[in-house]
RODRENDO-726192 format. One record per atom (N, C-alpha, C, O): residue number from 1; residue in three letters; atom name; x, y, z. Coordinates in pm, whole numbers, plus 50000, padded with zeros to 5 digits. Layout:
N
node num:NUM; residu:ala; atome:CA; X:X; Y:Y; Z:Z
...
end
This chain:
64
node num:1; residu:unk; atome:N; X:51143; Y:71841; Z:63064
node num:1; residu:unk; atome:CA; X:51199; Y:71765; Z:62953
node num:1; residu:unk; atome:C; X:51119; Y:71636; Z:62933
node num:1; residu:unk; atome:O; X:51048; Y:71594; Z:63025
node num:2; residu:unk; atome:N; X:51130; Y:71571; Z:62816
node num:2; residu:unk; atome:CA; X:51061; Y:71466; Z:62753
node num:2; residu:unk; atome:C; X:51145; Y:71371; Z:62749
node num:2; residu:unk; atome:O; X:51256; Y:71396; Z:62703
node num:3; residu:unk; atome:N; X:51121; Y:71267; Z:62785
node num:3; residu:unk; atome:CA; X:51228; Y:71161; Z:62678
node num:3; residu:unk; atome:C; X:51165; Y:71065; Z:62710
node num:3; residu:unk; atome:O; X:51097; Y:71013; Z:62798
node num:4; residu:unk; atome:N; X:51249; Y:71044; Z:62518
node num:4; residu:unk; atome:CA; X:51182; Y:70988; Z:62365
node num:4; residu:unk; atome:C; X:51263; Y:70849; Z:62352
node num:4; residu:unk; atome:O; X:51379; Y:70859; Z:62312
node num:5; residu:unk; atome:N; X:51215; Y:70717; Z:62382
node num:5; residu:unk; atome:CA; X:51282; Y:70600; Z:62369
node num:5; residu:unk; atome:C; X:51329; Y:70604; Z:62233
node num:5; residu:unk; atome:O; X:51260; Y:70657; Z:62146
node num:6; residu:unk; atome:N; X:51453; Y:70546; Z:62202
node num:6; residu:unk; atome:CA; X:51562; Y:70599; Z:62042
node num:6; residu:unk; atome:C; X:51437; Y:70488; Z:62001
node num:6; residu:unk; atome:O; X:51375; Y:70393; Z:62050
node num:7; residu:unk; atome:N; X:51448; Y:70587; Z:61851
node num:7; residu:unk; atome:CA; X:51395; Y:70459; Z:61735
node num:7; residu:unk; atome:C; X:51420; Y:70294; Z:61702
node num:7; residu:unk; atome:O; X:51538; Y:70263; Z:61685
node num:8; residu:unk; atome:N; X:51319; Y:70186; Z:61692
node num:8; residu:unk; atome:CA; X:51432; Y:70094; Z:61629
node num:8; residu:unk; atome:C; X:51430; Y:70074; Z:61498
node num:8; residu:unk; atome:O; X:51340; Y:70078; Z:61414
node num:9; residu:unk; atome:N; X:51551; Y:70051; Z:61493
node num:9; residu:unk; atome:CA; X:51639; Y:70014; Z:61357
node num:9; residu:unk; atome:C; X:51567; Y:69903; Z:61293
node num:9; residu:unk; atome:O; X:51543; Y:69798; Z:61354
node num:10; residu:unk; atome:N; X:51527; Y:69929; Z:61156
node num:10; residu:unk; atome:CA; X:51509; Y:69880; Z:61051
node num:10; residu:unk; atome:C; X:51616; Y:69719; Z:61034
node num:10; residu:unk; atome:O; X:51734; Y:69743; Z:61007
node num:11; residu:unk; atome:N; X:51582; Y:69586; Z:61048
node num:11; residu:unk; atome:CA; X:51648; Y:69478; Z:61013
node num:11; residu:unk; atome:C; X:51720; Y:69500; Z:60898
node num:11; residu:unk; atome:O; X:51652; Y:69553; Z:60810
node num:12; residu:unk; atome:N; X:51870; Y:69468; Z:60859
node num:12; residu:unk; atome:CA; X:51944; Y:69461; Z:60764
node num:12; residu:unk; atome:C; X:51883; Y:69321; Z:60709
node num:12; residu:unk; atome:O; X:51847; Y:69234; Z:60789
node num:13; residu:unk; atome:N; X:51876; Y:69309; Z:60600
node num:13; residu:unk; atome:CA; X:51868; Y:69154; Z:60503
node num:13; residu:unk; atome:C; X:51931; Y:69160; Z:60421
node num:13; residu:unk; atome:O; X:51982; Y:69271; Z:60404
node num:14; residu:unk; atome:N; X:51964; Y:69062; Z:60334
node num:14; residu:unk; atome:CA; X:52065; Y:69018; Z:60238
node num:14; residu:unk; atome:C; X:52005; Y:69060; Z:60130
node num:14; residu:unk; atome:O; X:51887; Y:69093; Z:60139
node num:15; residu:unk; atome:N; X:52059; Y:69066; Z:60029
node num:15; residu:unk; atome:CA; X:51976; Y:69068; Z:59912
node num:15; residu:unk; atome:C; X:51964; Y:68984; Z:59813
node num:15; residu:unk; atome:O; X:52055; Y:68906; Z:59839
node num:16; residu:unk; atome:N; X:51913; Y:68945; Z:59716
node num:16; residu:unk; atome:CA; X:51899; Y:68857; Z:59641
node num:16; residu:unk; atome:C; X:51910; Y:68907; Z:59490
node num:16; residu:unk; atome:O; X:51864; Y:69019; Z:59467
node num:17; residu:unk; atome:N; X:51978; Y:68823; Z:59364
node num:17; residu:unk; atome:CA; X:51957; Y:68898; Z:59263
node num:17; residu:unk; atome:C; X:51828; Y:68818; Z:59192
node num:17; residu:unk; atome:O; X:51805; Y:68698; Z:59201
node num:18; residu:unk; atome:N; X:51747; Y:68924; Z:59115
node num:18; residu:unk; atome:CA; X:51669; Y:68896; Z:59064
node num:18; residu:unk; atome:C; X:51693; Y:68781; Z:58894
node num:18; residu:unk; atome:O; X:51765; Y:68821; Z:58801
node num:19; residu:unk; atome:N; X:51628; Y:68664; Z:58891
node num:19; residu:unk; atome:CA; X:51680; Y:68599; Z:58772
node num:19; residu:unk; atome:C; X:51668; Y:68629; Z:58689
node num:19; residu:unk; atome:O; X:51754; Y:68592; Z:58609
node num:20; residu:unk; atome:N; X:51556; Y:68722; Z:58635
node num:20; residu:unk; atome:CA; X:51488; Y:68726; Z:58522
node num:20; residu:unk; atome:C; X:51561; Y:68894; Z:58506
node num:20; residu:unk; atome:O; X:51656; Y:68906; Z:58428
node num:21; residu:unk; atome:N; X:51519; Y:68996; Z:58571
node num:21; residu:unk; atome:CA; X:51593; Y:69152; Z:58560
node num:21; residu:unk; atome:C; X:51718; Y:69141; Z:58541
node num:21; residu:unk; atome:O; X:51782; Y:69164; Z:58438
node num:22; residu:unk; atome:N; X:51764; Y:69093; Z:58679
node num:22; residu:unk; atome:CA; X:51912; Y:69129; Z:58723
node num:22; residu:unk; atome:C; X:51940; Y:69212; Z:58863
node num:22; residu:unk; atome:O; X:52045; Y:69234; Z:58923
node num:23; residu:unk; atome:N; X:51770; Y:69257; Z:58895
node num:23; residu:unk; atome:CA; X:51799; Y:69367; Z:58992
node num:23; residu:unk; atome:C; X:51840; Y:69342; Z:59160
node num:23; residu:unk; atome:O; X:51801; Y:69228; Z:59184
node num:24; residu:unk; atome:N; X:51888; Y:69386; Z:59257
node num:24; residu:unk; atome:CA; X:51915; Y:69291; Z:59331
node num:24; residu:unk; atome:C; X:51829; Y:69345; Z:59456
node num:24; residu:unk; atome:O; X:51837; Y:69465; Z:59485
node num:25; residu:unk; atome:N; X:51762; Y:69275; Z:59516
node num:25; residu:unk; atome:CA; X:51611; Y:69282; Z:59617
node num:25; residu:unk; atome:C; X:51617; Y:69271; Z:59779
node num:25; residu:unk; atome:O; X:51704; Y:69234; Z:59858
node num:26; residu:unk; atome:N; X:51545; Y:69297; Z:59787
node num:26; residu:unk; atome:CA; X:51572; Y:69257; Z:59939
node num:26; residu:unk; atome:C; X:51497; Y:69100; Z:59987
node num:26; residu:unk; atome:O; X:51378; Y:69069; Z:59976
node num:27; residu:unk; atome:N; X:51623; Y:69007; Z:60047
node num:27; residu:unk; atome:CA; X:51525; Y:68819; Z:60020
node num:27; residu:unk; atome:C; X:51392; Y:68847; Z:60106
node num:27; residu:unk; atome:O; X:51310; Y:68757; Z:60085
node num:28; residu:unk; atome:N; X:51349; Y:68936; Z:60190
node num:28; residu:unk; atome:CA; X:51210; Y:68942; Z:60219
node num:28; residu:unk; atome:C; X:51127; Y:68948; Z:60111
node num:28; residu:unk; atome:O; X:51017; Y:68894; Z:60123
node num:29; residu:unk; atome:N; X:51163; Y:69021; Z:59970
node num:29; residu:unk; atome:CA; X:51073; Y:69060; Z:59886
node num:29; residu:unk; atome:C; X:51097; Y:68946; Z:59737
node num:29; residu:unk; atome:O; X:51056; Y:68964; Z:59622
node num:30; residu:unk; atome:N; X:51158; Y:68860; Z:59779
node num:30; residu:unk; atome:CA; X:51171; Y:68747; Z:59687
node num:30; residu:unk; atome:C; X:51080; Y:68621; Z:59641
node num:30; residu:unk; atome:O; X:51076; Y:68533; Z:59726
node num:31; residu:unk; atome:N; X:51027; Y:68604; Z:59553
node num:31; residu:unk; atome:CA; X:50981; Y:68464; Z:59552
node num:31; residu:unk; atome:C; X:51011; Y:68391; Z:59443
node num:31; residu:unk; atome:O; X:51005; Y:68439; Z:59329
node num:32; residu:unk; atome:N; X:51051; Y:68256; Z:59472
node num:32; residu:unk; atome:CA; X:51091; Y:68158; Z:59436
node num:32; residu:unk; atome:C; X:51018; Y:68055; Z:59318
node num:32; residu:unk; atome:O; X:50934; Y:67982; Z:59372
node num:33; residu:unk; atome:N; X:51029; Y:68035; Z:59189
node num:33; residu:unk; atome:CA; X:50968; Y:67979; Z:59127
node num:33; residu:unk; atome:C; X:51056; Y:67878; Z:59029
node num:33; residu:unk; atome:O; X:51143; Y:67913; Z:58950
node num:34; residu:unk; atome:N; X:51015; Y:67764; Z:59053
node num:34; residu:unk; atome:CA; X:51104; Y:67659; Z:58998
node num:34; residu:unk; atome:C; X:51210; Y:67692; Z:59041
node num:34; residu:unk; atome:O; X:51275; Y:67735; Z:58946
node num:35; residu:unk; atome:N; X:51264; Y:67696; Z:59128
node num:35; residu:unk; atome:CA; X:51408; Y:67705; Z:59217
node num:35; residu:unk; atome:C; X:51509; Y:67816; Z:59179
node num:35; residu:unk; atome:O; X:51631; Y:67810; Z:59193
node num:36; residu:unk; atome:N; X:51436; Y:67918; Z:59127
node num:36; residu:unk; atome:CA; X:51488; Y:68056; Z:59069
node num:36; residu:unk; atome:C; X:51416; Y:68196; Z:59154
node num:36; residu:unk; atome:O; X:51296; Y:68216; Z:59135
node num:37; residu:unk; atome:N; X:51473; Y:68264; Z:59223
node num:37; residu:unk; atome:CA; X:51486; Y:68419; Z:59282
node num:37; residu:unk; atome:C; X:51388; Y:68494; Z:59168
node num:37; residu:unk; atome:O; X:51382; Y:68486; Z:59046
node num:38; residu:unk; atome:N; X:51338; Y:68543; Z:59234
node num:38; residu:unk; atome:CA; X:51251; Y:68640; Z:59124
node num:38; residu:unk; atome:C; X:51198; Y:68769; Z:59227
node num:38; residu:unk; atome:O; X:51177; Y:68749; Z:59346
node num:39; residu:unk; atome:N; X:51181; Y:68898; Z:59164
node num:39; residu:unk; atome:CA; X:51170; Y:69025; Z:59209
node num:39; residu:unk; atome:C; X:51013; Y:68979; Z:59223
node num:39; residu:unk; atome:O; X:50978; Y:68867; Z:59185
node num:40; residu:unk; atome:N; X:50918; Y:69075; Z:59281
node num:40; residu:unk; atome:CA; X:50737; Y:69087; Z:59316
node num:40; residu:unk; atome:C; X:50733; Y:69074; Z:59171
node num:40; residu:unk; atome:O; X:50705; Y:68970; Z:59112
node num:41; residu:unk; atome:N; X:50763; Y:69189; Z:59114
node num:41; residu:unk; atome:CA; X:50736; Y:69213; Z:58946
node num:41; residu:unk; atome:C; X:50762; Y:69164; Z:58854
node num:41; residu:unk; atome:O; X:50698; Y:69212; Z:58759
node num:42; residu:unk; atome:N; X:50851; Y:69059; Z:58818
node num:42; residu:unk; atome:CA; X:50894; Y:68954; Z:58782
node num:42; residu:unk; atome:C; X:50799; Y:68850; Z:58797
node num:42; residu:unk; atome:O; X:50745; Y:68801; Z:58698
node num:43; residu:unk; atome:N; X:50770; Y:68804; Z:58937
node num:43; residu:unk; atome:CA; X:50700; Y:68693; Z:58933
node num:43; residu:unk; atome:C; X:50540; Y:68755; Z:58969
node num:43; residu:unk; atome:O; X:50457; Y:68707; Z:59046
node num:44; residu:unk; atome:N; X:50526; Y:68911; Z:58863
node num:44; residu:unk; atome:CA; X:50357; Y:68897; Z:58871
node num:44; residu:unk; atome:C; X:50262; Y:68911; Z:58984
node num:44; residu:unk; atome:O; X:50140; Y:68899; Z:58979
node num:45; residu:unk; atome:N; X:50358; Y:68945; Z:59116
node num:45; residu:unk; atome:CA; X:50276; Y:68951; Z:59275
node num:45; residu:unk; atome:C; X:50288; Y:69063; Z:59268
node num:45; residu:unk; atome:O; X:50368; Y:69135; Z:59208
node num:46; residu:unk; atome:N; X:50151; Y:69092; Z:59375
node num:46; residu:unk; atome:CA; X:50107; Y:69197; Z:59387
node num:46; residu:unk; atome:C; X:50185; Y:69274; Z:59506
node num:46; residu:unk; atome:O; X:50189; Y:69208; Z:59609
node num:47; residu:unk; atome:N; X:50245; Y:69392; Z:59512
node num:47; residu:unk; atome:CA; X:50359; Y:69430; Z:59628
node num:47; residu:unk; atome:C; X:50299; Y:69568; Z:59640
node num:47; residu:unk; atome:O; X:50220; Y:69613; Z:59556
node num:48; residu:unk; atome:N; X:50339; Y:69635; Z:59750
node num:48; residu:unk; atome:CA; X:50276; Y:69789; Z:59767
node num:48; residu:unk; atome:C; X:50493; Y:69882; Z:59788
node num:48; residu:unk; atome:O; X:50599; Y:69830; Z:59821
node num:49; residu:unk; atome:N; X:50468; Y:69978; Z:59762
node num:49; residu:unk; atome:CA; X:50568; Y:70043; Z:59769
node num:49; residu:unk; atome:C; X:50529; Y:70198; Z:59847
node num:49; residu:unk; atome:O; X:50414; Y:70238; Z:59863
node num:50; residu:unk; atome:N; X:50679; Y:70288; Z:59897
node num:50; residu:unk; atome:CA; X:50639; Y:70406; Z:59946
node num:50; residu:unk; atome:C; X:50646; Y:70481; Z:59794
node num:50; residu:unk; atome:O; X:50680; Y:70417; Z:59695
node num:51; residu:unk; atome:N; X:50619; Y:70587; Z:59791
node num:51; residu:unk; atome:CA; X:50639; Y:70684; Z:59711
node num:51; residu:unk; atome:C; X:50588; Y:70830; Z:59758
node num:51; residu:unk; atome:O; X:50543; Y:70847; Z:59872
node num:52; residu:unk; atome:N; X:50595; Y:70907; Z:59688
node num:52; residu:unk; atome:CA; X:50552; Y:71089; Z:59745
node num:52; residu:unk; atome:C; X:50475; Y:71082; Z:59839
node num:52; residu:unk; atome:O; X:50501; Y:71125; Z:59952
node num:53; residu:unk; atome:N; X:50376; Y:71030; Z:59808
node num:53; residu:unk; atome:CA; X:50252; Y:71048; Z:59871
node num:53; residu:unk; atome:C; X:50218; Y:70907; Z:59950
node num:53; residu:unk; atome:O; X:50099; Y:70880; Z:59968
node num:54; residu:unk; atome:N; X:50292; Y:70842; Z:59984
node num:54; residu:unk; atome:CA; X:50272; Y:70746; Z:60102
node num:54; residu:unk; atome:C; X:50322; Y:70577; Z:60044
node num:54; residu:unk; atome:O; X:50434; Y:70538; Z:60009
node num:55; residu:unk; atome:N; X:50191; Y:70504; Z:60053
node num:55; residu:unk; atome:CA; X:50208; Y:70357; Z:60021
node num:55; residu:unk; atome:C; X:50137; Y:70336; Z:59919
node num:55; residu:unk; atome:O; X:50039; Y:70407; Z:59898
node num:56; residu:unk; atome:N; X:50172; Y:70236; Z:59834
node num:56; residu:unk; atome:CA; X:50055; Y:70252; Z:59699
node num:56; residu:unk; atome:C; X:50052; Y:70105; Z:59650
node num:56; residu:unk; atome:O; X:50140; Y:70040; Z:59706
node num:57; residu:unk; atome:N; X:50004; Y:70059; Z:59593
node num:57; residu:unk; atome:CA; X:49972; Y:69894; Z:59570
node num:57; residu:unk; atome:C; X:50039; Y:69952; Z:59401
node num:57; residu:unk; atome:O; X:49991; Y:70047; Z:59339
node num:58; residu:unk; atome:N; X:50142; Y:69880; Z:59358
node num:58; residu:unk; atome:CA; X:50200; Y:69915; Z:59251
node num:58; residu:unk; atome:C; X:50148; Y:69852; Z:59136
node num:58; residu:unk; atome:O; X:50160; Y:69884; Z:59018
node num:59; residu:unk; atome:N; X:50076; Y:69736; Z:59201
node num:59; residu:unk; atome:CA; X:50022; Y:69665; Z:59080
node num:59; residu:unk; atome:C; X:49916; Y:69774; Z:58931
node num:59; residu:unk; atome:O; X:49911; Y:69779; Z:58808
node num:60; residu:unk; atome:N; X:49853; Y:69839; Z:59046
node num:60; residu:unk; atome:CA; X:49744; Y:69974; Z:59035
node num:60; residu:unk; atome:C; X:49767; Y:70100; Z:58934
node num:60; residu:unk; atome:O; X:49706; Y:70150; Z:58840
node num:61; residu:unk; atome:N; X:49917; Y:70131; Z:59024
node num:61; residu:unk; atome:CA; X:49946; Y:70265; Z:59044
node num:61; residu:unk; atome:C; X:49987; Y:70300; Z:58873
node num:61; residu:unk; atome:O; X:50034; Y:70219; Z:58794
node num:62; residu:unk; atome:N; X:49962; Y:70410; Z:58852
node num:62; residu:unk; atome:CA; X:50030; Y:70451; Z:58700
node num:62; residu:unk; atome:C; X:50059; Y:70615; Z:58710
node num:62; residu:unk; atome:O; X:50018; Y:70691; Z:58622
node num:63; residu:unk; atome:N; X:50114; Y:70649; Z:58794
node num:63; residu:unk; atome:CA; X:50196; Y:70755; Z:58783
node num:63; residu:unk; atome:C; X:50068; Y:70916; Z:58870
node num:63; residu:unk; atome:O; X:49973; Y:70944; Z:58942
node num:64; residu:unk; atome:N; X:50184; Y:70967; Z:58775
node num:64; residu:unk; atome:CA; X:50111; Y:71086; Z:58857
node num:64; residu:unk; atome:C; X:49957; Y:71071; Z:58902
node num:64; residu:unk; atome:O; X:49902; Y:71163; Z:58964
end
């Protein structure tokens, strides 16, 4: 037999709502401009996301 130290768990964070969308984020992925919450995409930063096929710089990405 093998044994497999358990996975660790992913940090819970709060979320934040986005000012400008509405959408609500995770505050790791927040930035702050003139004292207002803003989503990556919102405030124009460049963020990478998972999708099908792995990690992708979204700024880039346009679909299939």
């Amino acid at each position: 037999r093998v044994k497999v130290p358990p996975i660790e768990q992913a940090p819970i964070v709060e979320s934040v709502r986005c000012s400008r969308c509405g959408e609500l984020v995770m505050s790791t992925r927040i930035v702050y401009i003139n004292e207002e919450p803003l989503c990556m995409r919102c405030a124009n930063e460049k963020y990478h996301a998972i999708i099908g096929r792995g990690i992708v710089d979204v700024n880039s990405f346009r679909g299939c």
